[in-house]
DOSELUM-552675 format. One record per residue (C-alpha): x, y, z; residue number from 1; chain. Coordinates in pm, 1 decimal. Last residue first. Example, Ala and Ser with C-alpha at 12.3 -4.5 7.8 and 13.67 -1.06 7.14 Angstrom:
<pts>
<pt X="1367.0" Y="-106.0" Z="714.0" seq="2" mol="A"/>
<pt X="1230.0" Y="-450.0" Z="780.0" seq="1" mol="A"/>
</pts>
This chain:
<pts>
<pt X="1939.4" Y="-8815.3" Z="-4174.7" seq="313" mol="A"/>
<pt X="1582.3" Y="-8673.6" Z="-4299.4" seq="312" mol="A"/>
<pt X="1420.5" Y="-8707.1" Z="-3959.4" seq="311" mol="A"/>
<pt X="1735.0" Y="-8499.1" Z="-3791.5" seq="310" mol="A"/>
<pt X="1708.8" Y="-8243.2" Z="-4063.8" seq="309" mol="A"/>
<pt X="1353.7" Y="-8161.2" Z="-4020.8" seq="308" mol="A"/>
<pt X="1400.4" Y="-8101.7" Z="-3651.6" seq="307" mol="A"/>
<pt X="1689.8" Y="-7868.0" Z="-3722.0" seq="306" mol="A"/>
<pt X="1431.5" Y="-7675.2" Z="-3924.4" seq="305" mol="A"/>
<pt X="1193.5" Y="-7672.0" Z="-3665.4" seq="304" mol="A"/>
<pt X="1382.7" Y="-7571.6" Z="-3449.1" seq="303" mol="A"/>
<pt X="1561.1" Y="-7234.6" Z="-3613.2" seq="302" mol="A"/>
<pt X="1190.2" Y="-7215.9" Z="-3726.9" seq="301" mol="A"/>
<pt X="1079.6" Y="-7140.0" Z="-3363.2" seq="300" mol="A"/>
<pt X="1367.3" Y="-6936.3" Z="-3274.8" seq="299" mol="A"/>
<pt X="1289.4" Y="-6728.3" Z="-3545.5" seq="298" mol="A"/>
<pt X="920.7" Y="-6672.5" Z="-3483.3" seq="297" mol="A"/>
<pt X="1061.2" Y="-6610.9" Z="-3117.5" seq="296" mol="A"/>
<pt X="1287.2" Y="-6318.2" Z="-3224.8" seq="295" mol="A"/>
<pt X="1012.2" Y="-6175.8" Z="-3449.4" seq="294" mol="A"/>
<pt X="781.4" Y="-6137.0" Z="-3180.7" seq="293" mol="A"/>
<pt X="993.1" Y="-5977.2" Z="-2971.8" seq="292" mol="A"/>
<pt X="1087.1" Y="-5718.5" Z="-3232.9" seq="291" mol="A"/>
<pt X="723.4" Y="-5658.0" Z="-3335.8" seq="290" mol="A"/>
<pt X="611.7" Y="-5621.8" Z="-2978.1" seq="289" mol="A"/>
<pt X="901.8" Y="-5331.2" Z="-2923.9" seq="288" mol="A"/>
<pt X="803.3" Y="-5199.6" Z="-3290.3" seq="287" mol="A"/>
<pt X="448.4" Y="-5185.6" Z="-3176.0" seq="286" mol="A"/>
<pt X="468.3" Y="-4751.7" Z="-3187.5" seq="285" mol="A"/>
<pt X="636.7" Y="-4762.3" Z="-3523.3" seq="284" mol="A"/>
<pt X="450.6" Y="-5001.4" Z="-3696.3" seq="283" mol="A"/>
<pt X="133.7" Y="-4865.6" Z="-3593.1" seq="282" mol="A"/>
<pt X="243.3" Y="-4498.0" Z="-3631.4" seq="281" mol="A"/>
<pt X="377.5" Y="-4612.3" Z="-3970.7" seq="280" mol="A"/>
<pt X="5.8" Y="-4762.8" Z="-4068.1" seq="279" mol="A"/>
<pt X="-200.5" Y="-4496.7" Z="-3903.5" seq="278" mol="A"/>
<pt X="20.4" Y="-4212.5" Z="-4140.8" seq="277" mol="A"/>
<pt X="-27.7" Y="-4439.4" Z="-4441.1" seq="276" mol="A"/>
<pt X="-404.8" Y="-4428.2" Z="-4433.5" seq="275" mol="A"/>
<pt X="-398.6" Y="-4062.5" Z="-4339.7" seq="274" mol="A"/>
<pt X="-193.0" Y="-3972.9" Z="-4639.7" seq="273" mol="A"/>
<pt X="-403.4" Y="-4230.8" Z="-4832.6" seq="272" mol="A"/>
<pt X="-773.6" Y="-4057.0" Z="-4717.3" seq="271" mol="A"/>
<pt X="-585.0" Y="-3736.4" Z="-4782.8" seq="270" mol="A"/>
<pt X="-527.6" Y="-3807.9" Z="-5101.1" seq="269" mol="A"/>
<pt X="-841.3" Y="-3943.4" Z="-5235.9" seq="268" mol="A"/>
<pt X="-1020.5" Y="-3660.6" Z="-5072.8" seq="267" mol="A"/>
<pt X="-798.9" Y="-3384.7" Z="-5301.8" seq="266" mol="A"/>
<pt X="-899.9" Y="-3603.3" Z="-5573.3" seq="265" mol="A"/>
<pt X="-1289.1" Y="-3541.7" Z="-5456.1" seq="264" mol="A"/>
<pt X="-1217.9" Y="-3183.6" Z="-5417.4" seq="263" mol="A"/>
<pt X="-1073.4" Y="-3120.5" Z="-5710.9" seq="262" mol="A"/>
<pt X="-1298.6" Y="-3274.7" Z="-5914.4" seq="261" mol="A"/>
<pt X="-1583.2" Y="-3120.9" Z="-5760.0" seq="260" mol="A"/>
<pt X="-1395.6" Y="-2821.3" Z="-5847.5" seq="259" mol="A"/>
<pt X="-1386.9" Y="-2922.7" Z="-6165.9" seq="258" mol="A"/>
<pt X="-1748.9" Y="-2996.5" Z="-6214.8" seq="257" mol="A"/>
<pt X="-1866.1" Y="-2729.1" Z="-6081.2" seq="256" mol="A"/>
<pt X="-1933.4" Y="-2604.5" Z="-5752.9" seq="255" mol="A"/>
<pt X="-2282.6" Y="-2442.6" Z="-5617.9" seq="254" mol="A"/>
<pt X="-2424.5" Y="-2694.5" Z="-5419.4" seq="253" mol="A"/>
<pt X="-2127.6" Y="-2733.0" Z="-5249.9" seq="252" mol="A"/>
<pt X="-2205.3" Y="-2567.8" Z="-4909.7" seq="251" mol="A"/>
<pt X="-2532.9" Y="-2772.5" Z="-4871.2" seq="250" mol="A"/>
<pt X="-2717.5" Y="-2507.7" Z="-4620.3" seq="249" mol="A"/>
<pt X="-2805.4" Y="-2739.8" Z="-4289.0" seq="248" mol="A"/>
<pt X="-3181.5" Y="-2795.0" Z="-4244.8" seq="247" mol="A"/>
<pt X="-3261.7" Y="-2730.2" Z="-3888.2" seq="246" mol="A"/>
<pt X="-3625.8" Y="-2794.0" Z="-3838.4" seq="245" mol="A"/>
<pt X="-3815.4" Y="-2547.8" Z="-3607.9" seq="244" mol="A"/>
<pt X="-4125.1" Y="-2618.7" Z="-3361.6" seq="243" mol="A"/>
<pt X="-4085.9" Y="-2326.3" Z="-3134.7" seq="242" mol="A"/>
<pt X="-4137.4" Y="-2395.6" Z="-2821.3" seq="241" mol="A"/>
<pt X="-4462.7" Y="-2248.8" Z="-2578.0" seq="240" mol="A"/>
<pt X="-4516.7" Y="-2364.9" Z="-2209.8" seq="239" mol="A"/>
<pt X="-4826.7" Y="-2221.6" Z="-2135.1" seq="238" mol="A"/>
<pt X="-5033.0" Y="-2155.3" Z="-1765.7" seq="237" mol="A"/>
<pt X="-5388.1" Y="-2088.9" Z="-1749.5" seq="236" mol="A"/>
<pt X="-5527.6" Y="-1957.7" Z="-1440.0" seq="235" mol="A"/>
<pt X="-5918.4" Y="-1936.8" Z="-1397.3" seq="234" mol="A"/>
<pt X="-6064.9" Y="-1599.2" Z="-1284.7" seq="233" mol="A"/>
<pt X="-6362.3" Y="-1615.5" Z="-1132.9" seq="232" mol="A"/>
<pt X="-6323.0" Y="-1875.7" Z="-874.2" seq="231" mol="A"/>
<pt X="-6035.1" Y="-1690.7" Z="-818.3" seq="230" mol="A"/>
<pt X="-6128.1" Y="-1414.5" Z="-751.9" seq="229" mol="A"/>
<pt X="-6389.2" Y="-1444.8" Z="-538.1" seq="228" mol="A"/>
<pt X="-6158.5" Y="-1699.3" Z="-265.2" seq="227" mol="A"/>
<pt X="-5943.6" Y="-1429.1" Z="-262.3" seq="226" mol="A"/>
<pt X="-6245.1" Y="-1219.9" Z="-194.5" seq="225" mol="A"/>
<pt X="-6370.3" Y="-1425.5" Z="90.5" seq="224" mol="A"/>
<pt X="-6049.5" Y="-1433.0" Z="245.9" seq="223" mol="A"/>
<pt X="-6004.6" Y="-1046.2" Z="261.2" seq="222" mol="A"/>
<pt X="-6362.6" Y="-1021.9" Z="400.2" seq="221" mol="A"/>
<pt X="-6299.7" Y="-1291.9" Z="697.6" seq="220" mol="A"/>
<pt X="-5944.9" Y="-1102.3" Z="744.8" seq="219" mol="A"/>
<pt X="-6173.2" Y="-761.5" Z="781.6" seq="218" mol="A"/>
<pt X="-6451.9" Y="-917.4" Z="1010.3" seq="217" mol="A"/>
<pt X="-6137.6" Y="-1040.5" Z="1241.1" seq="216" mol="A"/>
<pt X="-5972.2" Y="-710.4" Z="1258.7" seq="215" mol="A"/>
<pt X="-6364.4" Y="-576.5" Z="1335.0" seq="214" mol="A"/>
<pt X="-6401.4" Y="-800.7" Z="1600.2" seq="213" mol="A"/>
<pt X="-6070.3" Y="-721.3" Z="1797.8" seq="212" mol="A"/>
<pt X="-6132.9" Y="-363.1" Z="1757.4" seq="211" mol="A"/>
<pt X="-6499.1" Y="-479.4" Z="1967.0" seq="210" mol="A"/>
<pt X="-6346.4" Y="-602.7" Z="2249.4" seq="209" mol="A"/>
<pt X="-6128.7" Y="-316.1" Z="2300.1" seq="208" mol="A"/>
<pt X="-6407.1" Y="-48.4" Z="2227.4" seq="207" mol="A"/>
<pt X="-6610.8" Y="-270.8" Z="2484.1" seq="206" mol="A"/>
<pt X="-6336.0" Y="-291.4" Z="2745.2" seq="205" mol="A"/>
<pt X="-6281.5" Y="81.9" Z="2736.0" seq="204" mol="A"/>
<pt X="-6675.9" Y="165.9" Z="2767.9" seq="203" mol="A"/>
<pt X="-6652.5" Y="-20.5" Z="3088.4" seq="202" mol="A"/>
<pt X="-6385.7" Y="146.4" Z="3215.4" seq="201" mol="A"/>
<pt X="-6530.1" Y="462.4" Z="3094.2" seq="200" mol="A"/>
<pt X="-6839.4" Y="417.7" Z="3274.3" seq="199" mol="A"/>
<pt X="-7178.8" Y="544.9" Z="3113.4" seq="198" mol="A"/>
<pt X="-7208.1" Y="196.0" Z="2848.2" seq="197" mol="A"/>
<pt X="-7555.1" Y="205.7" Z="2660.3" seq="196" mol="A"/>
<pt X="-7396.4" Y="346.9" Z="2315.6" seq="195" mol="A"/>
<pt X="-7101.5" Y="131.6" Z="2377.2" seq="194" mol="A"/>
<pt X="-7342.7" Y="-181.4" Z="2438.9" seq="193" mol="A"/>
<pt X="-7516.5" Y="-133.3" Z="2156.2" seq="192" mol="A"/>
<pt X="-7200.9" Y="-95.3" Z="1932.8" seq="191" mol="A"/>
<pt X="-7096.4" Y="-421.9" Z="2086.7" seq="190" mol="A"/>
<pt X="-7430.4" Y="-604.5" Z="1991.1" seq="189" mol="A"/>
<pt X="-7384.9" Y="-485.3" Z="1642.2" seq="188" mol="A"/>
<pt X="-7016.4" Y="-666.2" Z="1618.6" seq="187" mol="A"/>
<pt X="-7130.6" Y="-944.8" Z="1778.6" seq="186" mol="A"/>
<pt X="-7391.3" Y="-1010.7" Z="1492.4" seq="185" mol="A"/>
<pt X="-7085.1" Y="-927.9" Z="1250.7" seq="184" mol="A"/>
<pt X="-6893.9" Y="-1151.0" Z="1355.3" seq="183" mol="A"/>
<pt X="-7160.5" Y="-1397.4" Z="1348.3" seq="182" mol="A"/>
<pt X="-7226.1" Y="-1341.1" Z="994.8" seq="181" mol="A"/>
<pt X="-6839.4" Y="-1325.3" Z="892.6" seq="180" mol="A"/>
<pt X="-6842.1" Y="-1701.6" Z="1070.8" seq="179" mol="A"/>
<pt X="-7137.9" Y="-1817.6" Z="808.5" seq="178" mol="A"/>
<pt X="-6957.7" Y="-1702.6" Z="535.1" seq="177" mol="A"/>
<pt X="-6592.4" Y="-1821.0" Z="622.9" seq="176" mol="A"/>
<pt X="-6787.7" Y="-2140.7" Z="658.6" seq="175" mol="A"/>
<pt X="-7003.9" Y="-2105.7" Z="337.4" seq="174" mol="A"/>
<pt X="-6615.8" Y="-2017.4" Z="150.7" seq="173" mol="A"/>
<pt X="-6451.0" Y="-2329.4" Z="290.8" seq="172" mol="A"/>
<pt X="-6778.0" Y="-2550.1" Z="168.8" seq="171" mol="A"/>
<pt X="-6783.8" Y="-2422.3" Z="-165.1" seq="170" mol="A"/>
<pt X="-6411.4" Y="-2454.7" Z="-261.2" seq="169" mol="A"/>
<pt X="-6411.9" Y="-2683.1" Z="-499.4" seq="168" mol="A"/>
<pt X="-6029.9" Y="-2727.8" Z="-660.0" seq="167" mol="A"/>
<pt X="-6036.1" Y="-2838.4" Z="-1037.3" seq="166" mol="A"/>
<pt X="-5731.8" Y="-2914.7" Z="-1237.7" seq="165" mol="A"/>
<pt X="-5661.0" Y="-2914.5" Z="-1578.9" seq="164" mol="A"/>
<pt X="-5383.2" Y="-3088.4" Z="-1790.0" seq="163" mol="A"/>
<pt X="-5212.5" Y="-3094.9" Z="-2136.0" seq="162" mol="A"/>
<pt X="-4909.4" Y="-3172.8" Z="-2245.3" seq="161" mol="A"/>
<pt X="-4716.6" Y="-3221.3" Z="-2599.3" seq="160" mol="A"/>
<pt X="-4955.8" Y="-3054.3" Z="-2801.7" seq="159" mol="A"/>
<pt X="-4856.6" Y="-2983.7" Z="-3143.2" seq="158" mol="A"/>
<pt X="-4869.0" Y="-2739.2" Z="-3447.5" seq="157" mol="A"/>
<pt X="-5003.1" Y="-2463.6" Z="-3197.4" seq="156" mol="A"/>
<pt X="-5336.8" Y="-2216.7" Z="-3293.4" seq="155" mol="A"/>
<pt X="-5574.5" Y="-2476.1" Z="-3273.2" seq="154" mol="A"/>
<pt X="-5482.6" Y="-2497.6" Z="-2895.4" seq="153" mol="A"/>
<pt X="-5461.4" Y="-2168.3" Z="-2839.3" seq="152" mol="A"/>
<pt X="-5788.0" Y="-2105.2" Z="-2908.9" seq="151" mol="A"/>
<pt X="-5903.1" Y="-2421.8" Z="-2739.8" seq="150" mol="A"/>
<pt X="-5755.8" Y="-2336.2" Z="-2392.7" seq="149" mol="A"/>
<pt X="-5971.0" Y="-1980.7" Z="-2450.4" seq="148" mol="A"/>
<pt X="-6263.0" Y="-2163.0" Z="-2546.3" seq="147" mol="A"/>
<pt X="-6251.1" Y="-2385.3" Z="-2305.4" seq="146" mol="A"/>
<pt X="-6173.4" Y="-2102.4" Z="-1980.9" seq="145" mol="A"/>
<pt X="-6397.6" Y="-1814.2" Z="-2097.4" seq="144" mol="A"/>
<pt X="-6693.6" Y="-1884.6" Z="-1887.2" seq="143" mol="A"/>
<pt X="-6424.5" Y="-1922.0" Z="-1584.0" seq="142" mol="A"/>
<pt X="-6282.7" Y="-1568.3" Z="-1674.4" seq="141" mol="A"/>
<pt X="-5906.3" Y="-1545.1" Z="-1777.3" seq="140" mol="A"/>
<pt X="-5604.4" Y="-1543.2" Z="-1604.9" seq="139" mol="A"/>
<pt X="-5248.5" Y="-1566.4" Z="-1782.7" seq="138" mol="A"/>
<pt X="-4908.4" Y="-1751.8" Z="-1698.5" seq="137" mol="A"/>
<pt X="-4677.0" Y="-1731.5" Z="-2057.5" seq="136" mol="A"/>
<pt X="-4352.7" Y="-1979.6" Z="-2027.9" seq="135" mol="A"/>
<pt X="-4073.7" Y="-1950.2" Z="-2282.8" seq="134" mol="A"/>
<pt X="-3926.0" Y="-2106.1" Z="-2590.3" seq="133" mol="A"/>
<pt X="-3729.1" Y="-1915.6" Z="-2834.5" seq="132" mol="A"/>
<pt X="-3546.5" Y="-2149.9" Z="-3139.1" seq="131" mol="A"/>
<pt X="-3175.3" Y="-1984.8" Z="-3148.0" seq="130" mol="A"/>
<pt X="-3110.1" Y="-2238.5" Z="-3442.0" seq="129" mol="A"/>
<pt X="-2863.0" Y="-2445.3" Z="-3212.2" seq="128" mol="A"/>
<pt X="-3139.5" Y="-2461.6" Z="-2999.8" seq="127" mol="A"/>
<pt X="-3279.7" Y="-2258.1" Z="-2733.8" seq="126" mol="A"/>
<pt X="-3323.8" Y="-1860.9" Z="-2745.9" seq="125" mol="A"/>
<pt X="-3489.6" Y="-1750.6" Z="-2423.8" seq="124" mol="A"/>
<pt X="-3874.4" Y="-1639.1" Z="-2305.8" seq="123" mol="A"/>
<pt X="-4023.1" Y="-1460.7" Z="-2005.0" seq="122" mol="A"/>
<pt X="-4424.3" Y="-1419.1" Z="-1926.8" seq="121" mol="A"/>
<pt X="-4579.0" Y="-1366.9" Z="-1653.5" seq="120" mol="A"/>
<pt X="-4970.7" Y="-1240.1" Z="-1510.0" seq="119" mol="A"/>
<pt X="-5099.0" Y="-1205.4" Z="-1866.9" seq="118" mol="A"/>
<pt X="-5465.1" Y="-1061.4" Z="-1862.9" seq="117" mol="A"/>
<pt X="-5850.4" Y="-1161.0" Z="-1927.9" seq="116" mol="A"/>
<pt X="-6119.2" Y="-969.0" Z="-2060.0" seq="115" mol="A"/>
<pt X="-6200.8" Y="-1194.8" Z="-2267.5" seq="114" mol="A"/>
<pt X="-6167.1" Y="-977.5" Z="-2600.3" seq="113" mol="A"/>
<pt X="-5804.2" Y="-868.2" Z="-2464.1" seq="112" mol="A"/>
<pt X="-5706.8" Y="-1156.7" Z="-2329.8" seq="111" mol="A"/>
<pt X="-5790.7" Y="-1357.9" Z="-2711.8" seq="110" mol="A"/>
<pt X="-5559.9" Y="-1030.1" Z="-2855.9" seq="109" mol="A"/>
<pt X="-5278.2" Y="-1096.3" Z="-2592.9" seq="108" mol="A"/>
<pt X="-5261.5" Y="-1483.4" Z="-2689.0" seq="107" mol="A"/>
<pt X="-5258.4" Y="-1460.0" Z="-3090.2" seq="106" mol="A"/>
<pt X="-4942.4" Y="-1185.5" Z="-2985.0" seq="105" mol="A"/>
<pt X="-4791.3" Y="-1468.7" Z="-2807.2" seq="104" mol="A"/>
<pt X="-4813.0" Y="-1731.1" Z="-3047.4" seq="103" mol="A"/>
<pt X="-4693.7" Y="-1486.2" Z="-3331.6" seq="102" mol="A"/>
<pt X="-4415.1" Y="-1420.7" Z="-3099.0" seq="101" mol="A"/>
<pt X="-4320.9" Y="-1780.9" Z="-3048.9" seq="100" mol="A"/>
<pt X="-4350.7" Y="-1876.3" Z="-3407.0" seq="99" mol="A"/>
<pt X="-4447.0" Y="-2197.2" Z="-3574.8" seq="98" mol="A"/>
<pt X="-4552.6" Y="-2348.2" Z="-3239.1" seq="97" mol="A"/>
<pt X="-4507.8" Y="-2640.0" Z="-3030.6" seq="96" mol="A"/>
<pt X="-4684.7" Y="-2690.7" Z="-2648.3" seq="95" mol="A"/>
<pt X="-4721.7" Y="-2756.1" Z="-2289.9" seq="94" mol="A"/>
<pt X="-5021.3" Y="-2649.6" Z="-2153.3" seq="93" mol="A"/>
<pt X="-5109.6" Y="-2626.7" Z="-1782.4" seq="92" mol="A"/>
<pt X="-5460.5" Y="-2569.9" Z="-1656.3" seq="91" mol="A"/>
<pt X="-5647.5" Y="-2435.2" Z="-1361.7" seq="90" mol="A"/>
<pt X="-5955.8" Y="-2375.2" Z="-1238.0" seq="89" mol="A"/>
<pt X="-6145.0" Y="-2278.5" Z="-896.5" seq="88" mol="A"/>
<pt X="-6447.1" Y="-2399.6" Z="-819.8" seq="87" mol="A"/>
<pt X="-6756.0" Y="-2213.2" Z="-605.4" seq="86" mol="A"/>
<pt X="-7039.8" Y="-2482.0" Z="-666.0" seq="85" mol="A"/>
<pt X="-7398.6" Y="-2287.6" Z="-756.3" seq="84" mol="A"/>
<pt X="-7442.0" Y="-2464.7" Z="-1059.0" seq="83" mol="A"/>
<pt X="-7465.5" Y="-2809.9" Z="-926.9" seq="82" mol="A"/>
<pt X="-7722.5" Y="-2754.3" Z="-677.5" seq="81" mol="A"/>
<pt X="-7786.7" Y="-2991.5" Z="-369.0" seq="80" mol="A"/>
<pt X="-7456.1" Y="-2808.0" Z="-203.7" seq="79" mol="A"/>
<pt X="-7515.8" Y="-2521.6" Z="-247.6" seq="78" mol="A"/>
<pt X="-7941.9" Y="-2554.9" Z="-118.6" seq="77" mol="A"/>
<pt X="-7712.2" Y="-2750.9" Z="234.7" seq="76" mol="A"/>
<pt X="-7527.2" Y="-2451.9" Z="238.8" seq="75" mol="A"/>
<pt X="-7829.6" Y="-2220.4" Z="259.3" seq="74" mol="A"/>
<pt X="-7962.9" Y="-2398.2" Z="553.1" seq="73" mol="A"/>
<pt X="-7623.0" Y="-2417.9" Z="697.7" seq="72" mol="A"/>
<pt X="-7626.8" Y="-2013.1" Z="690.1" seq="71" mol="A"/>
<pt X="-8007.1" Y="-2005.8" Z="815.4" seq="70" mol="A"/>
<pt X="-7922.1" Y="-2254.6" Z="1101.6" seq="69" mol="A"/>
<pt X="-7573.9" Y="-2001.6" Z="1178.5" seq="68" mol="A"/>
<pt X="-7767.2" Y="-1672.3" Z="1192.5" seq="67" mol="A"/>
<pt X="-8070.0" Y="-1797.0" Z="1357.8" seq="66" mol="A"/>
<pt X="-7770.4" Y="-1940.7" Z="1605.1" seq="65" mol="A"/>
<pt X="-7624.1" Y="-1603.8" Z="1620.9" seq="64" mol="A"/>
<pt X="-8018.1" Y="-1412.0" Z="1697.0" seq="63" mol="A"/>
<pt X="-8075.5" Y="-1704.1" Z="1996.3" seq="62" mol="A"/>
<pt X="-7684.0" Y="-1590.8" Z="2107.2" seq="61" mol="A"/>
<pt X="-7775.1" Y="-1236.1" Z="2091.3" seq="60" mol="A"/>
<pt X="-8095.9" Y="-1232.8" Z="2242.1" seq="59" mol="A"/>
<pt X="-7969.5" Y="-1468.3" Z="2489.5" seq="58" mol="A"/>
<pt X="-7681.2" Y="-1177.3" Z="2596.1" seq="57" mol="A"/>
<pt X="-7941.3" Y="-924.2" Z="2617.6" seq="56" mol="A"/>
<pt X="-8177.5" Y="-1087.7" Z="2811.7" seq="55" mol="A"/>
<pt X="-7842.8" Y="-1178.8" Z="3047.5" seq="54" mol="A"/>
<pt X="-7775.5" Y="-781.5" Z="3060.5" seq="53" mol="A"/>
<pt X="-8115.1" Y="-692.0" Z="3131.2" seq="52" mol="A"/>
<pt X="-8136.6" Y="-1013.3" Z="3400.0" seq="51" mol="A"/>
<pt X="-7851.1" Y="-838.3" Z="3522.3" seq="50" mol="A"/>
<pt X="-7941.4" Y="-449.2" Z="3524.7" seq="49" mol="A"/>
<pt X="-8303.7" Y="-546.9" Z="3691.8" seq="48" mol="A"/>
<pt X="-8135.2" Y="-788.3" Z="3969.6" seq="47" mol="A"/>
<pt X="-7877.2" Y="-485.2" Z="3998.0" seq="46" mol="A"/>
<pt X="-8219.8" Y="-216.4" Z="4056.7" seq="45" mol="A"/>
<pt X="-8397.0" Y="-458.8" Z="4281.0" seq="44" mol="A"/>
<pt X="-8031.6" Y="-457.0" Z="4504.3" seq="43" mol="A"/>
<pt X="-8039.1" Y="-45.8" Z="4481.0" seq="42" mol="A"/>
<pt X="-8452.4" Y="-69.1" Z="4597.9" seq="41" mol="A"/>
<pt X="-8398.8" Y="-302.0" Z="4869.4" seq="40" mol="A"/>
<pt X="-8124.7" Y="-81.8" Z="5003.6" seq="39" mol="A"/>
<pt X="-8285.5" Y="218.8" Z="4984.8" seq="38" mol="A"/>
<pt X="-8585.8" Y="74.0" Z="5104.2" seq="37" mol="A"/>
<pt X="-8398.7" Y="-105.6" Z="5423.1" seq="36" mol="A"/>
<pt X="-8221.8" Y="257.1" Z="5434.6" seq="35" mol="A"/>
<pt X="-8575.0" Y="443.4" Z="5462.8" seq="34" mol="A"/>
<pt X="-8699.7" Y="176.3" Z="5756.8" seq="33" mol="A"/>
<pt X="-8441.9" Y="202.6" Z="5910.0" seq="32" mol="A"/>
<pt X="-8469.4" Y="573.6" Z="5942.8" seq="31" mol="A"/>
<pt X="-8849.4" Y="537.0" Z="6013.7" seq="30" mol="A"/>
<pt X="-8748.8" Y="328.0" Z="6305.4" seq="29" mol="A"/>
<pt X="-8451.9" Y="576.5" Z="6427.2" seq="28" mol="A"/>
<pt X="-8695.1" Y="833.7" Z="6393.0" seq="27" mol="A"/>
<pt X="-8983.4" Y="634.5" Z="6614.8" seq="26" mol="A"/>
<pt X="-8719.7" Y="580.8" Z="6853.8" seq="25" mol="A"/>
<pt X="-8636.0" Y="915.0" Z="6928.5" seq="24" mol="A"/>
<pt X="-8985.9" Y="1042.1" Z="6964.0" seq="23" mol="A"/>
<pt X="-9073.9" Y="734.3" Z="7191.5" seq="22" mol="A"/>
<pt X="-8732.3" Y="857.7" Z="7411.3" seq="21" mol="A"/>
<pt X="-8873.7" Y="1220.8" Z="7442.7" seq="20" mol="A"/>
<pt X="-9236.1" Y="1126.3" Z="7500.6" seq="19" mol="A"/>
<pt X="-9066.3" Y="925.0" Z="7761.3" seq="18" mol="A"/>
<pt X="-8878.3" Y="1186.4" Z="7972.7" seq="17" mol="A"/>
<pt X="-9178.8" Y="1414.5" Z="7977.3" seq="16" mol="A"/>
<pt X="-9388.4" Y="1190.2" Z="8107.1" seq="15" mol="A"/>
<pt X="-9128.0" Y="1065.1" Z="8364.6" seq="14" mol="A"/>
<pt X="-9060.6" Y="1501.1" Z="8428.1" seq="13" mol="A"/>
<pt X="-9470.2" Y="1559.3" Z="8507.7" seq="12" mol="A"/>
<pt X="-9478.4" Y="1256.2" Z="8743.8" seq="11" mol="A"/>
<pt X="-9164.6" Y="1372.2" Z="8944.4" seq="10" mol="A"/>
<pt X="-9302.5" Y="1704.3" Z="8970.9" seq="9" mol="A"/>
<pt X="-9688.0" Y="1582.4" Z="9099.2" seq="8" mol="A"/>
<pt X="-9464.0" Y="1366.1" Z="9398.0" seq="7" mol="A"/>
<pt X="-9234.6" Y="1676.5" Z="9441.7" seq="6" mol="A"/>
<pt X="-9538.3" Y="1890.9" Z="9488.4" seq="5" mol="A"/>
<pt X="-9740.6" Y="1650.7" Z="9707.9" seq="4" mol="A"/>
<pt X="-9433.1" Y="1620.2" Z="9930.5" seq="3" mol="A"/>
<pt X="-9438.9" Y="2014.0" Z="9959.1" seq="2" mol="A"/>
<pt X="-9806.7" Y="1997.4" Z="10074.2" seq="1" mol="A"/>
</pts>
């Protein structure tokens, strides 16, 4: 009886024993199971934020090269049509005038109904008869530019120099163009990005990348409206003289006949005094030459002489 006990005990605690372990093991399974979910589900969510981020970056570089076809579709229409070239103009003129101020004042009021304006202007006295000349450096608008140079022009009694210069600038202006249109693209992708961005490391790169951007939107701009300006605003550059004949007053215009007299006698005299003075300093200063000269002219007829007498006796 006691043996049958033991035996029916010993059953009873195995049973128990491994309805404890099959618990156990079915929560370890169902915790692997969880974490192998967890896990799959953190490694779908990284797949997701890549192939977002990678979307993101060929939407911007498939929106860039729309950008850049549609910016070299438009250069190509520039270029194929005359009026739309961007030049820019200049011309130097080197010229005479009556009067230097009158020149310049004729200048100012053509500026003022072209809406132009003087950028320099200096002037001197030259001459003996204190003629001014200067230099007068003005911008005016491109549809102003002939008539303005002819203005002037018609306004000078000669022109001694002229020259204008043309610099086309299209195609540097459609590539500053097309690269402030990319900027800008990148620009609007970064200020997606910041709004999406929950790290602030991350939210630190973008704001760094994105300064760097905008400084190089800005020069782009700055360039462009250089460019602007002058394209329409050609430069003109004068050299103005005065065109003036010195006629010297004729100091004797108002003598009579007496005094003319006078003067002329007075002439005479001095023309003699000076004649003689040349002569004695001649004399005087080649007296040396004179003296040796004379010695040998003697000796010479001294000979010649006792020559004679010989072919007489």
């Amino acid at each position: 009886m006691k043996k049958l006990t033991l035996v029916v005990l010993a059953l009873l605690l195995s049973v128990v024993v491994s309805g404890c372990s099959s618990s156990t093991e079915d929560i370890q399974t169902d915790n692997s199971v969880q974490e192998l979910k967890d896990q799959s589900g953190m490694e779908e969510s990284n797949v997701q934020s890549a192939e977002l981020e990678k979307e993101d970056a060929i939407q911007t570089e498939n929106y860039a090269e729309q950008v850049t076809d549609d910016v070299a579709k438009e250069q190509t229409a520039m270029k194929s049509s005359k009026d739309d070239r961007m030049v820019i103009y200049t011309a130097n003129l080197s010229i005479l005038v009556k009067s230097y101020q009158d020149t310049l004042n004729l200048v100012q009021q053509q500026l003022s109904s072209m809406n132009g304006y003087i950028v320099e202007s200096n002037s001197y006295a030259a001459g003996e008869g204190n003629a001014l000349e200067g230099t007068i450096t003005v911008r005016i608008p491109q549809n102003k530019f002939d008539s303005f140079l002819q203005s002037v022009e018609k306004g000078s009694t000669k022109i001694v120099d002229r020259s204008i210069s043309g610099q086309d600038v299209t195609e540097e202006y459609v590539d500053l163009e097309s690269r402030l249109k990319s900027k800008q693209v990148v620009e609007k992708r970064l200020l997606e990005f910041m709004e999406k961005a929950e790290k602030t490391e991350d939210l630190l790169k973008v704001s760094t990348n994105l300064a760097a951007v905008q400084e190089e939107i800005e020069q782009l701009k700055g360039k462009m409206n250089y460019i602007n300006n002058k394209v329409d605003l050609a430069t003109v550059t004068m050299n103005v003289k005065e065109d003036k004949v010195n006629v010297p007053a004729l100091e004797n215009e108002n003598l009579n006949t007496w005094e003319k007299t006078k003067q002329q006698f007075m002439s005479s005299v001095n023309f003699l005094l000076h004649a003689c003075s040349a002569l004695i300093i001649f004399f005087v200063g080649s007296l040396p030459v004179l003296v040796v000269l004379g010695v040998l002219l003697l000796i010479i007829i001294y000979f010649l002489r006792k020559r004679n007498k010989r072919n007489q006796g």
